[in-house]
N, C-alpha and C positions, 0 to 999 in steps of 0.2 A: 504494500500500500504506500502510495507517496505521500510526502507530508504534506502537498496542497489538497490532494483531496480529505485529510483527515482534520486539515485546519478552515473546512471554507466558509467565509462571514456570511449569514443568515441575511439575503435579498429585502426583506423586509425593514431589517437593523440600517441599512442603507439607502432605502431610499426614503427612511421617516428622519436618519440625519440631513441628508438632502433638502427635503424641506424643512425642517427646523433653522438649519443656515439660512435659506430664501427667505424665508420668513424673517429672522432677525435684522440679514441685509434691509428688507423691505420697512420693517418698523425704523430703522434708523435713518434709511432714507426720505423716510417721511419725516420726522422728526429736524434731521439737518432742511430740508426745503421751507418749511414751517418757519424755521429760525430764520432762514433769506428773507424768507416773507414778509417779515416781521421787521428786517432791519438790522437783525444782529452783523455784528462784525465776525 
């Protein structure tokens, strides 16, 4: 048995990381736009 198949990451696990990043990028990118909006420096 190789060791990639005995160690392989659950499909799942990956692509609910995947969005979780998107997700974050996305709430800070709103956040920083807001702040332009606003006038902040």
């Amino acid at each position: 048995m190789k060791k990639q198949d005995k160690y392989k990451t659950p499909q799942g696990t990956v692509a609910l990381m995947v969005i979780f990043i998107l997700l974050i990028i996305i709430m800070w990118g709103s956040a920083y736009l807001t702040l332009l909006a606003r006038g902040a420096t």
